[in-house]
KEDOGU-401021 format. One record per residue (C-alpha): residue number from 0; residue in three letters; z, x, y. Coordinates in steps of 0.02 Angstrom, whole numbers, plus 50000, padded with zeros to 5 digits. Each point is the difference from the previous one (the first is absolute). Example, Ala and Ser with C-alpha at 12.3 -4.5 7.8 and 13.67 -1.06 7.14 Angstrom:
! residues 2
{tikol = 0 | migu = Ala | zz = 50390 | xx = 50615 | yy = 49775}
{tikol = 1 | migu = Ser | zz = 49967 | xx = 50069 | yy = 50172}
This chain:
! residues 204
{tikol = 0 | migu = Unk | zz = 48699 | xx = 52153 | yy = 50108}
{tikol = 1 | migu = Unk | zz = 50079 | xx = 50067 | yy = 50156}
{tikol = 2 | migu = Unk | zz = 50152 | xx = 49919 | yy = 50074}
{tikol = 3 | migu = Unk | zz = 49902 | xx = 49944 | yy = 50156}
{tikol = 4 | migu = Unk | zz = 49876 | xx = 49899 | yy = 49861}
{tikol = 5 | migu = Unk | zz = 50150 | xx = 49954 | yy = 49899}
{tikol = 6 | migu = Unk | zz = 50058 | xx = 49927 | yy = 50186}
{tikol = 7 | migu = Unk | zz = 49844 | xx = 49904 | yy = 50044}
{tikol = 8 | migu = Unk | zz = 49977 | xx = 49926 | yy = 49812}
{tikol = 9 | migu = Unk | zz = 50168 | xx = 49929 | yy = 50043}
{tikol = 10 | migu = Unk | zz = 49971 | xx = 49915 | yy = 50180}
{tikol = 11 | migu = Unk | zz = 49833 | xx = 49927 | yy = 49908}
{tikol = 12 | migu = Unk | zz = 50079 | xx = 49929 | yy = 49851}
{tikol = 13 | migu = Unk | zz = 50141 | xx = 49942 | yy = 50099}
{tikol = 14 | migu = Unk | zz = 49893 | xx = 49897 | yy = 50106}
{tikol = 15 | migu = Unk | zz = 49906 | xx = 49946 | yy = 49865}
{tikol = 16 | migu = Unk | zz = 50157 | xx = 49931 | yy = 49921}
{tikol = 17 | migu = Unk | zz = 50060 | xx = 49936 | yy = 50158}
{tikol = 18 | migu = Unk | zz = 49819 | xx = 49899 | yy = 50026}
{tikol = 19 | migu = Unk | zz = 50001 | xx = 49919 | yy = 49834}
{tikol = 20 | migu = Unk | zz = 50056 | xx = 49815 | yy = 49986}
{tikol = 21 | migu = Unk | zz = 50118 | xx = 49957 | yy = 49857}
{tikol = 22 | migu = Unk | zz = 49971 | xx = 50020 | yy = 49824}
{tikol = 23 | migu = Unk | zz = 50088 | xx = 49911 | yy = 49873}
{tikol = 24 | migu = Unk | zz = 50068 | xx = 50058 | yy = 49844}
{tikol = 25 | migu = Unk | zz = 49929 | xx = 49930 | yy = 49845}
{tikol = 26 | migu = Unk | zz = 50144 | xx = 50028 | yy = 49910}
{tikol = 27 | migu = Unk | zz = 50092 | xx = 49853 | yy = 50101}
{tikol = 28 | migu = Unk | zz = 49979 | xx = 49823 | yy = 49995}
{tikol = 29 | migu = Unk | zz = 50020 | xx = 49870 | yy = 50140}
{tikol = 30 | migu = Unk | zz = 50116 | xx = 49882 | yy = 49996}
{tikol = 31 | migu = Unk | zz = 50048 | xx = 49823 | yy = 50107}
{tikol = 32 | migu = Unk | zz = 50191 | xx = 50046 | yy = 50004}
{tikol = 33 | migu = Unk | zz = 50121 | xx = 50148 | yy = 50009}
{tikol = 34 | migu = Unk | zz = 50171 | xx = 50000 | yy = 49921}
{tikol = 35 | migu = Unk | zz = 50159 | xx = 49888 | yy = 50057}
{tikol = 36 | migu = Unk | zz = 50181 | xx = 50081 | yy = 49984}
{tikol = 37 | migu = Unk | zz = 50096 | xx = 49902 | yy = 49871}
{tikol = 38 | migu = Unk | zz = 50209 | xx = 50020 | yy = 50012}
{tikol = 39 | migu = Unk | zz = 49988 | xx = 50175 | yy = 49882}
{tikol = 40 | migu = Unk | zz = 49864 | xx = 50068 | yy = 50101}
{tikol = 41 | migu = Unk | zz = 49925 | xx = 50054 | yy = 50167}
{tikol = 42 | migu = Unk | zz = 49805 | xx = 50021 | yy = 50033}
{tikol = 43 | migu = Unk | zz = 49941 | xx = 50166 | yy = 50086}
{tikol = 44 | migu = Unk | zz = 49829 | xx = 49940 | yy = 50086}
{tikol = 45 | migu = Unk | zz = 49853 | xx = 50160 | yy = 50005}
{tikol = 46 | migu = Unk | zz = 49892 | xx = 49976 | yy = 50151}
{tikol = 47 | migu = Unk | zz = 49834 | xx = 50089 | yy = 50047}
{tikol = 48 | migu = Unk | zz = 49922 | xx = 49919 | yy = 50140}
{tikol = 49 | migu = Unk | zz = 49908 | xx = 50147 | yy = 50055}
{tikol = 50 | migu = Unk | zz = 49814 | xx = 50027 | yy = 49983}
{tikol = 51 | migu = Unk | zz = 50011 | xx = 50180 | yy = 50042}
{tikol = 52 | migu = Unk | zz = 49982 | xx = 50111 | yy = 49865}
{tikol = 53 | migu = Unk | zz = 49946 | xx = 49861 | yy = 49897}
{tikol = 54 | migu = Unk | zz = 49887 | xx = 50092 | yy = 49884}
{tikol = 55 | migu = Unk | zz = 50178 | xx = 50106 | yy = 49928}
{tikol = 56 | migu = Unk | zz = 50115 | xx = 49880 | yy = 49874}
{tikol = 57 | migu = Unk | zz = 50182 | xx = 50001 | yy = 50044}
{tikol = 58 | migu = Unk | zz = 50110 | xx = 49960 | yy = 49840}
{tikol = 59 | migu = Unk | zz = 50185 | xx = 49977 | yy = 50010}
{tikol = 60 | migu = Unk | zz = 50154 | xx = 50038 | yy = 49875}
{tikol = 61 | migu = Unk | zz = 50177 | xx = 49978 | yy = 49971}
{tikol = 62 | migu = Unk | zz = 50078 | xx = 50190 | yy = 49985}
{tikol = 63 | migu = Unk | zz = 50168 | xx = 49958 | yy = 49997}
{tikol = 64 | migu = Unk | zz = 50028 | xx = 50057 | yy = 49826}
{tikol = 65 | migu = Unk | zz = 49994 | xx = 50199 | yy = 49974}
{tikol = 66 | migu = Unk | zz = 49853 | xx = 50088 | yy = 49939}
{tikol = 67 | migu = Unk | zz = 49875 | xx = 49859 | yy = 50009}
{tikol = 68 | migu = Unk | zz = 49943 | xx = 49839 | yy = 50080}
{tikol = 69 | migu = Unk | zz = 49955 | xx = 49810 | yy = 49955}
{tikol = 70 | migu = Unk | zz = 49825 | xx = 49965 | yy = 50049}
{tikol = 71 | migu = Unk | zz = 49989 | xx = 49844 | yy = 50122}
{tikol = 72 | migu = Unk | zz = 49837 | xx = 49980 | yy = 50041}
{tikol = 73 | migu = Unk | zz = 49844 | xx = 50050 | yy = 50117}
{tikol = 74 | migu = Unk | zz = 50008 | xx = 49955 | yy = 50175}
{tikol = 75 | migu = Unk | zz = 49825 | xx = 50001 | yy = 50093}
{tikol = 76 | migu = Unk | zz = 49947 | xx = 49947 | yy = 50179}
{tikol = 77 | migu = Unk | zz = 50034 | xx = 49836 | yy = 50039}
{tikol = 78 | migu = Unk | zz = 50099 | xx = 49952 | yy = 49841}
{tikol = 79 | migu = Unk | zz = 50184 | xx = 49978 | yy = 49954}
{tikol = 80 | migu = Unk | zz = 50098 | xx = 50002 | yy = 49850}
{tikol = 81 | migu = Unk | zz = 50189 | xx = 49924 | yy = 49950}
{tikol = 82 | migu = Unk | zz = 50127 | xx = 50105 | yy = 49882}
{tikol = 83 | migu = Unk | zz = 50142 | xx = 49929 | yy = 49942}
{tikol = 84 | migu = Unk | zz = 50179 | xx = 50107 | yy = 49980}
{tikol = 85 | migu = Unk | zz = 50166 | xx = 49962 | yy = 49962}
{tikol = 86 | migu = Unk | zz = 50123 | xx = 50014 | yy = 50147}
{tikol = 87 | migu = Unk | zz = 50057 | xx = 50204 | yy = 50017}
{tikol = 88 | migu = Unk | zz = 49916 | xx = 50153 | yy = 50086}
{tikol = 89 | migu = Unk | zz = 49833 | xx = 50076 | yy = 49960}
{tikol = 90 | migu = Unk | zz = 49875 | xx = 50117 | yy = 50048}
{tikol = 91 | migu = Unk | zz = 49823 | xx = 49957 | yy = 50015}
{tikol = 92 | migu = Unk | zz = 49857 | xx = 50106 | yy = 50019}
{tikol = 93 | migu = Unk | zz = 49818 | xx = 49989 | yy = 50063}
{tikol = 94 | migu = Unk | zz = 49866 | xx = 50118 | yy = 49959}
{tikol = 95 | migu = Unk | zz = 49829 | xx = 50046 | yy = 50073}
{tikol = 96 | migu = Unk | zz = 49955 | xx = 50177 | yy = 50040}
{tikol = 97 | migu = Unk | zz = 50182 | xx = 50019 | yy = 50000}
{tikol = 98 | migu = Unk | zz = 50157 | xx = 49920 | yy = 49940}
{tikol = 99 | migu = Unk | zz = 50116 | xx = 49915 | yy = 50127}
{tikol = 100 | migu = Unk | zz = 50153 | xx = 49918 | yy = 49962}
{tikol = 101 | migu = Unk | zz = 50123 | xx = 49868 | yy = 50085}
{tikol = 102 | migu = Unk | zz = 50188 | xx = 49949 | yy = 49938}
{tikol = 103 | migu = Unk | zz = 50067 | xx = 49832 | yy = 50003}
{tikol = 104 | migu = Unk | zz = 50136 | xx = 49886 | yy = 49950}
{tikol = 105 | migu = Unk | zz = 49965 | xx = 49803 | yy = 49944}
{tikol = 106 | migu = Unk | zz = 50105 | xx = 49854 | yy = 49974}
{tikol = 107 | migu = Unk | zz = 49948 | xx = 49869 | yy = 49891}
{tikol = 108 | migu = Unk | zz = 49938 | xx = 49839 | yy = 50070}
{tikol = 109 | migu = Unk | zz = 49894 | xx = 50089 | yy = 50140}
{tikol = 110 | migu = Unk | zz = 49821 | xx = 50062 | yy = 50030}
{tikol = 111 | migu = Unk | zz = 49980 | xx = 50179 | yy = 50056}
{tikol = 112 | migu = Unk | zz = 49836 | xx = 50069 | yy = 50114}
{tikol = 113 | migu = Unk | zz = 49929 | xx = 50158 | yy = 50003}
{tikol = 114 | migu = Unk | zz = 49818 | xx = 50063 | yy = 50103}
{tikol = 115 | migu = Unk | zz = 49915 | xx = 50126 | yy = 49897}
{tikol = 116 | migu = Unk | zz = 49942 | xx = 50108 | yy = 50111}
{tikol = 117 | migu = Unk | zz = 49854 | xx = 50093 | yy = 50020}
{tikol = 118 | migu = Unk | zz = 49973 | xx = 50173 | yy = 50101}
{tikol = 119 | migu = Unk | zz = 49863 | xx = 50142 | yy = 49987}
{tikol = 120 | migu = Unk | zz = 50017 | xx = 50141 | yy = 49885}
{tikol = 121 | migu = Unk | zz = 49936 | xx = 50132 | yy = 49962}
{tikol = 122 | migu = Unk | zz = 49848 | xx = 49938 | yy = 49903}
{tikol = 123 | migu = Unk | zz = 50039 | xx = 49811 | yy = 49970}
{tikol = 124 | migu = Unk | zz = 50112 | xx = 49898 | yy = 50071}
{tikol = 125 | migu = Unk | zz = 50210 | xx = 50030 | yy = 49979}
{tikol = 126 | migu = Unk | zz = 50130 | xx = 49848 | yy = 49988}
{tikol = 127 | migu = Unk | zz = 50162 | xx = 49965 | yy = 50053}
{tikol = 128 | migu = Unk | zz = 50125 | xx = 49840 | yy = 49968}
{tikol = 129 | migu = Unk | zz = 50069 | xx = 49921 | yy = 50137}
{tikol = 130 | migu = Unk | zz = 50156 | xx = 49890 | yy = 49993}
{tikol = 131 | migu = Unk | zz = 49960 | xx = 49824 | yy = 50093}
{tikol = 132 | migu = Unk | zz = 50166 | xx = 49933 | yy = 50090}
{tikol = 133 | migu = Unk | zz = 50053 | xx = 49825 | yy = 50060}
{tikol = 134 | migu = Unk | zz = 50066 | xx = 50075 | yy = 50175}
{tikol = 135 | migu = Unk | zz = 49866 | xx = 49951 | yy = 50111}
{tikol = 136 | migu = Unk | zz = 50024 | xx = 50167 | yy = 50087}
{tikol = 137 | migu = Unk | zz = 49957 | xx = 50089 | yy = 49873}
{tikol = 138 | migu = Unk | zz = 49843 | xx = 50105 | yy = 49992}
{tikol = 139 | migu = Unk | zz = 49925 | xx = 49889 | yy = 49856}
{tikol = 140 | migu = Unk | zz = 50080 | xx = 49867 | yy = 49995}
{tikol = 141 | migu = Unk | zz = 49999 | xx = 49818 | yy = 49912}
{tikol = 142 | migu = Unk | zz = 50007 | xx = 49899 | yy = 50153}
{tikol = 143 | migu = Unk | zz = 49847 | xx = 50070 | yy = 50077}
{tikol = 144 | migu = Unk | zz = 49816 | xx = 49928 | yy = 50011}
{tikol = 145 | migu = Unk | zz = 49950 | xx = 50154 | yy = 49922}
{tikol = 146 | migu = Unk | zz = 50098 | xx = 49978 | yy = 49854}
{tikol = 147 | migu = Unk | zz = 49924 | xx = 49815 | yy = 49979}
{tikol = 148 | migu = Unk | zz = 49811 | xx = 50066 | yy = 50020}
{tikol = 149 | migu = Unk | zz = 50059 | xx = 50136 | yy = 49868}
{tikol = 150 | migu = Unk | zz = 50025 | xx = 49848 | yy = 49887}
{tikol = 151 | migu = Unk | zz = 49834 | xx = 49893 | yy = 50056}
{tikol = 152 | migu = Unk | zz = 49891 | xx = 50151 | yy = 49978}
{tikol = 153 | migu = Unk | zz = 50056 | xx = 50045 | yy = 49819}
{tikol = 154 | migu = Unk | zz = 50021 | xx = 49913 | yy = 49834}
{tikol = 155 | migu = Unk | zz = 50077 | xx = 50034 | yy = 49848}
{tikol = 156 | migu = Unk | zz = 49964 | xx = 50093 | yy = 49864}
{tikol = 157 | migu = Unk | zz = 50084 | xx = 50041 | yy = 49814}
{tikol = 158 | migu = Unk | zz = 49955 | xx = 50124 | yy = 49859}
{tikol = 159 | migu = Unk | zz = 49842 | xx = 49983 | yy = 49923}
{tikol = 160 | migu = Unk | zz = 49970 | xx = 50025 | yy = 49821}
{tikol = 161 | migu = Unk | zz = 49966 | xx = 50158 | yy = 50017}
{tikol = 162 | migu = Unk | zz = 50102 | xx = 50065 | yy = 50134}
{tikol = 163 | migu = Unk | zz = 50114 | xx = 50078 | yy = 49861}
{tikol = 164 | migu = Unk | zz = 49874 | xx = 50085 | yy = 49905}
{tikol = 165 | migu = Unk | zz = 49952 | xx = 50054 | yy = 50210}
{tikol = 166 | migu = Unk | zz = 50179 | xx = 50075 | yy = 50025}
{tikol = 167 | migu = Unk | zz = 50027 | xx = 50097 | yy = 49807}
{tikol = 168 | migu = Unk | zz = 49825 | xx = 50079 | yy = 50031}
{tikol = 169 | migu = Unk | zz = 50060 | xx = 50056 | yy = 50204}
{tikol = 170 | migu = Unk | zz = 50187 | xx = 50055 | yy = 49926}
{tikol = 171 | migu = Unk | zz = 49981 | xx = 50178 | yy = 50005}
{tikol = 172 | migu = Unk | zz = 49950 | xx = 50015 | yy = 50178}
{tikol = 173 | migu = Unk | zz = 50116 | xx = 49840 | yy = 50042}
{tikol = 174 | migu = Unk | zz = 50145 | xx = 50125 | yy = 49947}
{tikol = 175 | migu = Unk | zz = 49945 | xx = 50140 | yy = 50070}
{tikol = 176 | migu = Unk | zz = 50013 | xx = 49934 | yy = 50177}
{tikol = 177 | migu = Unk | zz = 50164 | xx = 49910 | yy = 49967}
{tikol = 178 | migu = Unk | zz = 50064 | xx = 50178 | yy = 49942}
{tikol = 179 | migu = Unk | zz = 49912 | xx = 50073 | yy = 50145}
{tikol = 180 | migu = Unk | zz = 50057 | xx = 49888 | yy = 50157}
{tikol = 181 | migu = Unk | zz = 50154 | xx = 49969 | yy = 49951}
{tikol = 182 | migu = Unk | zz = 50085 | xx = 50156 | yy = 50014}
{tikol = 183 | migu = Unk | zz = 49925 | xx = 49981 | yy = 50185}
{tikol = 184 | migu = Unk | zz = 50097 | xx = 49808 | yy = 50005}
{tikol = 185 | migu = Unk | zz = 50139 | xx = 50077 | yy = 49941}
{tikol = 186 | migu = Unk | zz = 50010 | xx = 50141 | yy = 50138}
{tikol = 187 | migu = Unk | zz = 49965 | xx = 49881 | yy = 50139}
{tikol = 188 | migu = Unk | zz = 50152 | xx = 49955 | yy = 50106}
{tikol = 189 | migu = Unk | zz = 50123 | xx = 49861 | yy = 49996}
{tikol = 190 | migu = Unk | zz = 49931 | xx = 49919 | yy = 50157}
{tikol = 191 | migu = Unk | zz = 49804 | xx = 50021 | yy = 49952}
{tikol = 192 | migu = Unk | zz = 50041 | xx = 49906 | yy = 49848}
{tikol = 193 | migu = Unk | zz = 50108 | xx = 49872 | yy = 50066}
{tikol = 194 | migu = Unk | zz = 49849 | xx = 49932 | yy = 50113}
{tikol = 195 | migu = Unk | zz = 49918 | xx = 49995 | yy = 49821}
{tikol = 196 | migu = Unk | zz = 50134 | xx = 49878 | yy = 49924}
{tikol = 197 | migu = Unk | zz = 49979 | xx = 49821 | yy = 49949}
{tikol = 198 | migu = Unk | zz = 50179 | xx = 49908 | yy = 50026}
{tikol = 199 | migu = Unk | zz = 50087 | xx = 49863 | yy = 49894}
{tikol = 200 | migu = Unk | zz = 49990 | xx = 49907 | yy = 50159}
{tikol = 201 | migu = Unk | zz = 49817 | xx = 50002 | yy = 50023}
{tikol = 202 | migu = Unk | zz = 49970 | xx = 49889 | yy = 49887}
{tikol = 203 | migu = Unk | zz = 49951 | xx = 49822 | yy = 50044}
């Protein structure tokens, strides 16, 4: 295949995978409630409200410990999902067709937002995290209407029964692309990642 078919087999599946409505995982289970913070603990708060790219599975991880990651769950369109941390700093990662990561710092007692993010890729769709402030001039921000339809137009989810199984079988390639991406994280600048950073004081 030539690079100009290689090219238009991209545009087509990309617009495929931008057409397609939302597909939920099987591996996660709905749920009525999230998490609440208790005095030891703060709540980080996953949120997909995005249809596009809905046919691609986002899944998010806690990387702050070297040479591997904690498995938190799968994120799809129109579906969110609570994590509970003690108070500290972390790294968290998403991963589609690539890995992306976002750092933060929590307090306990306080619930944390992030959008997962989608954007086109190569061949499937790509995700980012975004931090979610309480500064109402922020670019996402907690205080906006869009914020509040983010929350009417998803619902929570948890870990299936066999979302583990789903996440030792997908390990190999998981580390891969934390390998991979993060030696492009860690070359990014100061000020690209700071727009990337969830603060104690975002918490609500």
């Amino acid at each position: 295949m030539n690079r100009w078919m290689r090219a238009a087999a991209a545009v087509l599946l990309g617009c495929v995978v931008a057409a397609c409505g939302p597909v939920k995982s099987d591996h996660m289970t709905r749920v009525e409630h999230g998490l609440s913070p208790s005095p030891d603990s703060a709540v980080i708060v996953f949120l997909r409200p995005s249809g596009y790219g809905g046919g691609v599975q986002s899944s998010v991880y806690d990387v702050s410990r070297s040479g591997g990651q904690e498995f938190i769950g799968i994120v799809s369109g129109g579906t969110k999902i609570a994590h509970a941390v003690a108070p500290g700093k972390y790294l968290f990662m998403v991963i589609g067709e690539n890995a992306d990561f976002m750092d933060a710092e929590v307090e306990a007692g306080k619930t944390y937002y992030v959008l997962v993010a989608p954007r086109m890729g190569m061949f499937k769709a790509r995700f980012s995290l975004l931090p979610i402030h309480p500064d109402a001039r922020a670019k996402y921000s907690i205080d906006s209407e869009r914020f509040r339809e983010w929350q009417r137009d998803t619902y929570w989810v948890e870990n299936g029964p066999t979302a583990q199984r789903w996440y030792s079988e997908s390990r190999e390639s998981i580390d891969r692309k934390r390998i991979t991406y993060k030696r492009t994280w860690n070359g990014r600048s100061a000020e690209d990642k700071a727009e990337l950073y969830l603060h104690a004081e975002d918490g609500i």
